[in-house]
N, C-alpha and C positions, 0 to 999 in steps of 0.2 A: 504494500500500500504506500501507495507518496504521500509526502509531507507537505503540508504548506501552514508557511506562518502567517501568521493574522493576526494586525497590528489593526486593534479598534479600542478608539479611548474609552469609549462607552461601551459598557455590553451586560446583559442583564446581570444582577439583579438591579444597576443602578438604574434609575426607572427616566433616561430624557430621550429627546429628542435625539436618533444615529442607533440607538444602542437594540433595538429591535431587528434591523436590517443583519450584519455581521452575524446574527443570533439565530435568524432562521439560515442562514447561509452555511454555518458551520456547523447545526444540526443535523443537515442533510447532505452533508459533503461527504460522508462514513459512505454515503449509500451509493456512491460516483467513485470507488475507490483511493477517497483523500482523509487522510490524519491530520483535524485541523490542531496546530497548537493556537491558542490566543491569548497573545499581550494586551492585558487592559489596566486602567486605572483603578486601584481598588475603594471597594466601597464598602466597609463594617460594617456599617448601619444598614445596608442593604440584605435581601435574603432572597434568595432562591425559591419559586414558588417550588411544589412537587413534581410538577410536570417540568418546570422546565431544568430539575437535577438528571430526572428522568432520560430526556431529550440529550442531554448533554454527558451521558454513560461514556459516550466514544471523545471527548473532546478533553483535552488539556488545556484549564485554563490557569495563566500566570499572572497573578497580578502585581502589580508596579503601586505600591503605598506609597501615598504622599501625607507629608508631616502634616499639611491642613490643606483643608478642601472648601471651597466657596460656593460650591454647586451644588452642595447639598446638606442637610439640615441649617439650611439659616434661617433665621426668626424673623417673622416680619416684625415692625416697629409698634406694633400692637401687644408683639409679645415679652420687648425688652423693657426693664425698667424706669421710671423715669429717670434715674439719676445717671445711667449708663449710655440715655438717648444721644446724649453728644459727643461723647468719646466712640459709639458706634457709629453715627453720621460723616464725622471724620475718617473715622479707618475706612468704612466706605467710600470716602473719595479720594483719600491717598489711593486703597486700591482699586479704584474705577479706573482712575491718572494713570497710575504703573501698565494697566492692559491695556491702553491706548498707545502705549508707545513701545509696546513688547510687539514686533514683527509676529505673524503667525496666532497665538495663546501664548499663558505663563505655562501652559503645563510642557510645553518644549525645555524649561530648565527641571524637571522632574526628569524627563527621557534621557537629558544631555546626565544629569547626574548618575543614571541607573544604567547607562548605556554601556559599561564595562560589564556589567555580569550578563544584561540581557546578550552581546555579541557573545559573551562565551559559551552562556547557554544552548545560541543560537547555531553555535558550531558544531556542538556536539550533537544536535538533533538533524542539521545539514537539510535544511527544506529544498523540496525540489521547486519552490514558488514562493515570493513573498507577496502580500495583499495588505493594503493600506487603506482605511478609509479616512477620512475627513468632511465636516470636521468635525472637531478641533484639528485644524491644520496644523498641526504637530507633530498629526501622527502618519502624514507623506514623508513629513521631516525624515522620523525614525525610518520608515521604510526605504526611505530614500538611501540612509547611509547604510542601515544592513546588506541593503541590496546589493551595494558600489561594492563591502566590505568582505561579504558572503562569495559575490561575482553570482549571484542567482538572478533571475528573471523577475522583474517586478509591477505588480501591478497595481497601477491606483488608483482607485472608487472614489467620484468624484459623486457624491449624494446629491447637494445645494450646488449651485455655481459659487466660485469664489470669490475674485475680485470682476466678475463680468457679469453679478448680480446687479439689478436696477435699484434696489434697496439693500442698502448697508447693514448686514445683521446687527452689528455692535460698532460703536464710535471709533476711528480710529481719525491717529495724529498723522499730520503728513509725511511724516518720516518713514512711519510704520505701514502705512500705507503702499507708499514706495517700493517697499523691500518687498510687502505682499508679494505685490506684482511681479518683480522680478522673481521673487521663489516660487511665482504658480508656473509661470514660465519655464525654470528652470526645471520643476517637478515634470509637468506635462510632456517636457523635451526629451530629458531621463528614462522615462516610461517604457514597458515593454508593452504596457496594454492600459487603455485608460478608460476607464467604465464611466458612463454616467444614468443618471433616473429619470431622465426623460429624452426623448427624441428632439426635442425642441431645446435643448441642454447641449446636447451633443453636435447641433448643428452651428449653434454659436461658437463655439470653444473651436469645431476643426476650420471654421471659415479666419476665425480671429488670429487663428495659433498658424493656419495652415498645413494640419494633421493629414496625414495620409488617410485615407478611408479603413486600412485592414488595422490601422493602432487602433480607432475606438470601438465601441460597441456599448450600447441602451441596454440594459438589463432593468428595468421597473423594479420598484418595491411589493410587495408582494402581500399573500394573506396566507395563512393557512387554515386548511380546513379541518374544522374541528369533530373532535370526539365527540358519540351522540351520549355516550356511559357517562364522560364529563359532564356535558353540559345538564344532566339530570341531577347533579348531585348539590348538595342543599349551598355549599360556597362560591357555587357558581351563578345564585339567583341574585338580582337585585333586586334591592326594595326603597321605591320612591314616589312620592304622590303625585300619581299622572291620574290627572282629569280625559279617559277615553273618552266626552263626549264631544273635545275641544280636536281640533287638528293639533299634535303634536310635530314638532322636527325638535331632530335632538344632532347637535353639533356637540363632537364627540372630543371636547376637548377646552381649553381659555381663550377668550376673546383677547387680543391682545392685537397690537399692531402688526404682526405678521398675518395676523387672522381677525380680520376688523370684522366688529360688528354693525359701522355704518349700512352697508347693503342691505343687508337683511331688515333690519330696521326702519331703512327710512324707503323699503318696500311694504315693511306692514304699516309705519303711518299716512302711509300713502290710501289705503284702504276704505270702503266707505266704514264705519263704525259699525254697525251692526258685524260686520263679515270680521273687521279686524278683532273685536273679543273672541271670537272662536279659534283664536291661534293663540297657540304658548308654544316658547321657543329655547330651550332647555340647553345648559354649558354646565360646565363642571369648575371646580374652583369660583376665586370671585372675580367678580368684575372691576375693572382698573377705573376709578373716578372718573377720567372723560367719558368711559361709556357710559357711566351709569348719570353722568350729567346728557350724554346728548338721550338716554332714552328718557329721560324728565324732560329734555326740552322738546321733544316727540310726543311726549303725555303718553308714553306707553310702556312704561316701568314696568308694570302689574302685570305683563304678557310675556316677560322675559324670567326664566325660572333658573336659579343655579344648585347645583347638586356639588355634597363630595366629593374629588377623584377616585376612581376605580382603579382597581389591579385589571392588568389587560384580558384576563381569564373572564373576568364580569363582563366585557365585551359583547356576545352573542346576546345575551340577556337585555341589557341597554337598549341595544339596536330592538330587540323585538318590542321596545315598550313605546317604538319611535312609529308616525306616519309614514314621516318625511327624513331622511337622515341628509345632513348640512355641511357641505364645503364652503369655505371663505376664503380667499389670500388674498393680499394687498394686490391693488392692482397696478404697483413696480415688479410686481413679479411673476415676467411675464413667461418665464422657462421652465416655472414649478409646478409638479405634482406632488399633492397634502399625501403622505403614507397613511394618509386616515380613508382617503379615497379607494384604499386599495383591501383595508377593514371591513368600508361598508358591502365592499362585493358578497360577501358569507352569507348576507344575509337577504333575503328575499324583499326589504325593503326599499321603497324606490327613491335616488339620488338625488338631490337639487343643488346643483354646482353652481357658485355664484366668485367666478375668476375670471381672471385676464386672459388663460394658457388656451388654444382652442383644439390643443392637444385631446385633454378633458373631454371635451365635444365627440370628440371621434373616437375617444373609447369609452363614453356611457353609451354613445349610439351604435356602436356595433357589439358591445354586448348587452344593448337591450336594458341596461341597468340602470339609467336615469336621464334627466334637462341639465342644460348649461346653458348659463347666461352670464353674458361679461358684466363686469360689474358695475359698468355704467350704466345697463340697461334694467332701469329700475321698476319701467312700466310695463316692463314685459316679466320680471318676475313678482309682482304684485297682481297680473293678470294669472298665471301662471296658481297664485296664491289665493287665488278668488276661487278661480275652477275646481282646485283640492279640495277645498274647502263646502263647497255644492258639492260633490262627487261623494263627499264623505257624508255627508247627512243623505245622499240618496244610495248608498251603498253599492258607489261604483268603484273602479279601480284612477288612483287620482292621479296618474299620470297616462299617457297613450305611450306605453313602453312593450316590449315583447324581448324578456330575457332570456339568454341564448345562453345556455351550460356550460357547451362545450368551447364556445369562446372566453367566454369567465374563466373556465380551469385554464386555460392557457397562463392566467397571472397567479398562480399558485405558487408558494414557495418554493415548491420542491421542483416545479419546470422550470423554475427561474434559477433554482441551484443545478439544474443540469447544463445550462448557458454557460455560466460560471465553469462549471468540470471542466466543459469543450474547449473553454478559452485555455484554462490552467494547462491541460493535457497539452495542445497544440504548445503552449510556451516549455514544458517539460520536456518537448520531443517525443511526447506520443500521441498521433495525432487518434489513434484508435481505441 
């Protein structure tokens, strides 16, 4: 069996954004005949659910401790004391300051520090491939110099765009900036194979860089499908007050500026009044003060509902308490696909994409799975929002969809980890 290492800074049990994707990929990489090892950042406070130690029988994971961690359990300002509120305000902005002007993340001085044992490590396991994703762009970094250092093949998974996003994930200074560019550059060039999560990702980056066609290749994020024995058993149910007589959509995740809640919103004030009470619009965690100001200045607080966060196991459950299930992205972002879009597939509920990407379009439409509307198109999805809403008090089906199986399962985890093999195999020299 061939080795490949797998350099992902996230990876569960730490529960953000990236750390799903590497997770379904080196679960099912055993079954392509690949030994995934995985470098990640570790997380004590985190825990492994059962399934996913399960899933991870065949995989080595190593983790890389860091003396402190900012990305997770921090307190919001509700929870600190008062007398400690400003000595915490401050350290938040010395280190807000320090990662504006750190090229790439700070956790690249974590890698650089740990980077003697992990090569030694790395030599003695001798990968026939290395796989990086980002971000945190740190961790092409790592792969980058294992790669040079190993002399193996490398490959780097480009999730987000980097610096040829229209929207700037996080502030940066112009120095760091700078460097960015040059290291996605020099990373991209590097490359034996360069993955990205959307087609519309991939078109930019080879026309901007001048990529040959056989270096990249789309591999989508994916869903997996789930256990029926699971999903029956008692910590797999959710329990939440949903009013079935109202139109529900449940957006599977925090309204935030990556994921605004404008659209959605000021498509239901848009509404006559009678139609718009019959919708409630369901997020997890809370809502960030400008939203919860524009939905007062909307008059329609009372229609927007937030819930707990879930363990991704409660997933299936969610979804089925949903009408309508809810994509959002900014609309600077115009190359991305939400990995939530790729969740909702599981479920037999129908989609309402409200983005910029027209990607989205073309694949609710050809698997039958849901509408998309850009997000400027505000009267079209408030029409859209009118009809559901008739359709469900007359007990029809509220969108004109016809979902298609066999195109669905094509975005399946495990098709999507065979992609993966084919590419690895061809770079290991077997192309068979």
């Amino acid at each position: 069996m061939k080795t490949v290492l797998m350099i992902a800074p996230y990876f569960v049990p730490r529960r953000r954004v990236g750390s799903l994707r590497p997770y379904k990929f080196a679960k099912h990489l055993t079954s392509f005949g690949w030994k995934p090892v995985v470098y990640t950042i570790g997380s004590p406070d985190d825990h492994l659910t059962q399934h996913e130690k399960q899933s991870l029988a065949g995989v080595t994971v190593k983790h890389i401790n860091p003396p402190f961690d900012r990305t997770t359990g921090m307190k919001s300002e509700r929870d600190i004391k008062p007398k400690y509120r400003v000595w915490a305000e401050w350290s938040n902005r010395i280190a807000e300051w320090f990662d504006r002007q750190v090229p790439m993340d700070t956790w690249v001085f974590l890698f650089w520090s740990a980077y003697s044992k992990i090569l030694e490590q790395s030599k003695s396991l001798n990968p026939d491939v290395i796989w990086s994703t980002g971000d945190p762009w740190s961790g092409h970094w790592l792969g980058h110099k294992l790669a040079n250092d190993l002399k193996k093949p490398w490959i780097a998974d480009f999730r987000d765009p980097w610096t040829l996003s229209g929207l700037s994930l996080r502030e940066r200074s112009y120095l760091s900036n700078l460097a960015d560019k040059r290291l996605e550059k020099k990373f991209i060039l590097a490359a034996d194979k360069v993955i990205f999560t959307a087609q519309s990702t991939e078109d930019i980056y080879s026309n901007y860089y001048s990529i040959a066609p056989e270096k990249t290749a789309t591999i989508y994020n994916s869903f997996e499908l789930p256990d029926q024995k699971e999903l029956a058993s008692p910590e797999k149910e959710w329990s939440a007050d949903i009013d079935v007589s109202k139109l529900n959509l449940i957006f599977f995740g925090s309204f935030r500026r990556l994921s605004p809640i404008n659209p959605i919103a000021e498509a239901v004030a848009e509404l006559p009044e009678d139609v718009r009470k019959r919708i409630r619009v369901h997020s997890f965690g809370t809502l960030e003060p400008d939203d919860e100001e524009t939905l007062k200045r909307l008059g329609i607080s009372s229609l927007f509902k937030t819930h707990d966060k879930v363990v991704p196991e409660k997933a299936p459950a969610v979804f089925a308490s949903a009408d309508i299930l809810l994509v959002s992205t900014s609309r600077e972002r115009k190359s991305i696909i939400p990995a939530k879009l790729w969740e909702y597939m599981i479920s037999d509920r129908p989609i309402l994409s409200i983005t910029p990407n027209p990607e989205i379009g073309e694949i609710l439409s050809k698997s039958g799975t849901g509408r998309h509307f850009h997000n400027s198109n505000t009267d079209g999805i408030a029409d859209v929002l009118k009809q559901a809403v008739d359709r469900k008090l007359n007990g029809e089906p509220l969108f004109d969809i016809d979902r298609k199986p066999d195109q669905i399962r094509k975005y399946s985890a495990k098709n999507n980890t065979r992609k993966l093999a084919q590419i690895m195999d061809t770079l290991a020299g077997d192309e068979h």
